[in-house]
Wavefront OBJ file of the C-alpha trace (Angstrom):
o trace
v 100.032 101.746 114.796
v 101.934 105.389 114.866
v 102.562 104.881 110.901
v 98.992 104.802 110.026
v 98.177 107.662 112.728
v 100.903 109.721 111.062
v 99.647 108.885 107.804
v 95.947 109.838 108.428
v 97.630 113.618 109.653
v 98.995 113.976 106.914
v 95.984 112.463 104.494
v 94.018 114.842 106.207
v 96.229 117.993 106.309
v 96.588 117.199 102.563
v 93.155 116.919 101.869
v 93.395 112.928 100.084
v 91.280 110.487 100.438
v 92.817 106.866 100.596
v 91.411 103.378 99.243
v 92.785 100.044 99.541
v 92.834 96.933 97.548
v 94.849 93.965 99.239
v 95.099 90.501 98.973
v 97.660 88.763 101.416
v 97.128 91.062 103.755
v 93.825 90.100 104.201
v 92.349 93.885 104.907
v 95.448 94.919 106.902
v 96.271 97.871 105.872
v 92.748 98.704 106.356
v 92.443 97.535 109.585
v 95.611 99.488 110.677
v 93.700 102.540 109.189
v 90.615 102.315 110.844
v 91.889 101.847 113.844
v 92.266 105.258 114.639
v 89.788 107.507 115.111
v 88.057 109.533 112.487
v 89.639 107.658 109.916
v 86.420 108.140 108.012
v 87.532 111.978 107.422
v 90.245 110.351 104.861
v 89.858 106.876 104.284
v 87.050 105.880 101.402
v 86.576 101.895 101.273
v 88.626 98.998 101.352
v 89.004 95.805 98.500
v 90.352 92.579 100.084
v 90.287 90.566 96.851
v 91.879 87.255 97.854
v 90.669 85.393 94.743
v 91.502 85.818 91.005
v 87.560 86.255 90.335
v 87.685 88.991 93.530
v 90.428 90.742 91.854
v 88.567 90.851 88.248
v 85.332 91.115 89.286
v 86.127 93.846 92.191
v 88.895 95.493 90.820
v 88.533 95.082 87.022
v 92.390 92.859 86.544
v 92.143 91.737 83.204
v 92.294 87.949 82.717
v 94.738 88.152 80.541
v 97.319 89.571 82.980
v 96.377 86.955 85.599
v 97.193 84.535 83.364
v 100.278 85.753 81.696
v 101.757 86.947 85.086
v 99.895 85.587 87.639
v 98.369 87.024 90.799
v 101.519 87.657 92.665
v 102.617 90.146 90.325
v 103.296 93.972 89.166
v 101.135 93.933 87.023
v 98.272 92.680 88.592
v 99.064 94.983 91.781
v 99.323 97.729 88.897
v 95.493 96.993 87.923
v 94.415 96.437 91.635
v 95.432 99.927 92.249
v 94.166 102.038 89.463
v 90.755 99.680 89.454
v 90.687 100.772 93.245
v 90.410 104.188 92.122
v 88.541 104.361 89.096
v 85.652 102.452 91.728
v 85.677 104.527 94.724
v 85.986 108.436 95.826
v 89.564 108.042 97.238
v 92.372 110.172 95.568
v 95.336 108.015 96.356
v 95.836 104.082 97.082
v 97.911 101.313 97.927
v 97.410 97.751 96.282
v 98.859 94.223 97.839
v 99.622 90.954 96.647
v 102.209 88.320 97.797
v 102.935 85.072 98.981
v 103.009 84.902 102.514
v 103.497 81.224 103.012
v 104.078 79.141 104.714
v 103.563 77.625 101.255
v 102.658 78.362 97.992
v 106.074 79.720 97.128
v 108.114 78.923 93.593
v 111.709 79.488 92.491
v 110.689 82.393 90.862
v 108.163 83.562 93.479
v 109.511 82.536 96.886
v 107.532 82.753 100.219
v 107.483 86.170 101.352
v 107.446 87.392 97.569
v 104.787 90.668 97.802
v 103.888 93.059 95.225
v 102.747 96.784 95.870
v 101.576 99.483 94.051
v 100.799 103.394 94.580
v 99.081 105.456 92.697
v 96.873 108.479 93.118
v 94.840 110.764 90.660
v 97.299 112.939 89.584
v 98.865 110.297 87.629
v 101.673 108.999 90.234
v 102.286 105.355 89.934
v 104.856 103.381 91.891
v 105.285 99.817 91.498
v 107.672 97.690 93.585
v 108.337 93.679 94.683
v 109.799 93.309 98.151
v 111.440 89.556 99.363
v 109.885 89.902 103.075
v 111.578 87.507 105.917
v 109.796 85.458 108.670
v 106.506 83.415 108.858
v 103.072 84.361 107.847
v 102.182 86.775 110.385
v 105.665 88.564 109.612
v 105.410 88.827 105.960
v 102.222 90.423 106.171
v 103.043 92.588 109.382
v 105.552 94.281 107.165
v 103.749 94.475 104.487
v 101.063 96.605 105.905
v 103.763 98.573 107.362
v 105.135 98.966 103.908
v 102.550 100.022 102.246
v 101.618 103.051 105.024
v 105.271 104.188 105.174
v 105.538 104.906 101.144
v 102.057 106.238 101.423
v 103.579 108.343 103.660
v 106.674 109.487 101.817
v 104.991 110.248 98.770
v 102.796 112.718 100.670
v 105.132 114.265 102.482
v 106.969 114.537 98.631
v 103.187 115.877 97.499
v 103.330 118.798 99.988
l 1 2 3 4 5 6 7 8 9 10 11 12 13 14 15 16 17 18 19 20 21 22 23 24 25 26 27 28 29 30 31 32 33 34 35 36 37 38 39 40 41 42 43 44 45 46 47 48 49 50 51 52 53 54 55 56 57 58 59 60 61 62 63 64 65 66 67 68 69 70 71 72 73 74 75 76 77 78 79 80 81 82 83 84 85 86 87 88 89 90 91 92 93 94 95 96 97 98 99 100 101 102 103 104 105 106 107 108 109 110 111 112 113 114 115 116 117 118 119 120 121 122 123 124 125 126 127 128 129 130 131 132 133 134 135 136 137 138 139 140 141 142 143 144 145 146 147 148 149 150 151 152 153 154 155 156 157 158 159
């Protein structure tokens, strides 16, 4: 994936280190990241916390918010990422959650309903909910292509 190759140049040149905590993508993001070489120079670990006990036990998500907002939420994305960083050595990360179907969807929380969130050390937060189009695959295709291209902007922002 060019995205995550052009994001790992400018990780590098920038000196960040990246984590990951994702749930409907299953470890995309990561995967995308890792497969290109040296990725170890500026990518710390990976969290693919699928379950609400992952996501609190992992990522330190309160119970509370789970149950108040649920797990497809900004919130809970919100915790994913800052947990993600208070437990690893990364600088700046990228949390996931959505619905990517084909069911599981509400009227409030349709099918292709994801959650992200940004953050990094310096005390940037971004928090966003996309409505993604097309079947499983699709939703999370672009949502791991999401996630790498605001990565991306906010670094080249950062520079």
């Amino acid at each position: 994936m060019d995205s995550a190759k052009s994001l790992g140049e400018r990780l590098l040149a920038s000196g960040e280190i990246l984590v990951t905590a994702e749930s409907c993508t299953g470890g995309g993001v990561a995967t995308a990241i890792t497969d290109i070489a040296g990725s170890s120079q500026w990518f710390d670990r990976a969290y693919v916390s699928y379950s609400n006990e992952a996501k609190m036990e992992m990522l330190g998500v309160h119970a509370e918010t789970l149950a108040q907002h649920g797990a497809v939420s900004e919130e809970t994305v919100k915790e994913m990422v800052l947990g993600a960083l208070q437990r690893s050595n990364a600088t700046i990360g990228v949390s996931i959650s959505g619905i990517a179907g084909p069911g599981g969807g509400t009227e409030q929380k349709p099918v292709g309903s994801v959650c992200f969130a940004w953050a990094n050390k310096q005390g940037w937060l971004e928090v966003r909910t996309y409505q993604l189009d097309g079947d499983r695959q699709q939703v999370r295709q672009q949502a791991v292509e999401l996630a790498i291209k605001v990565l991306y902007e906010q670094l080249n922002r950062l520079k």
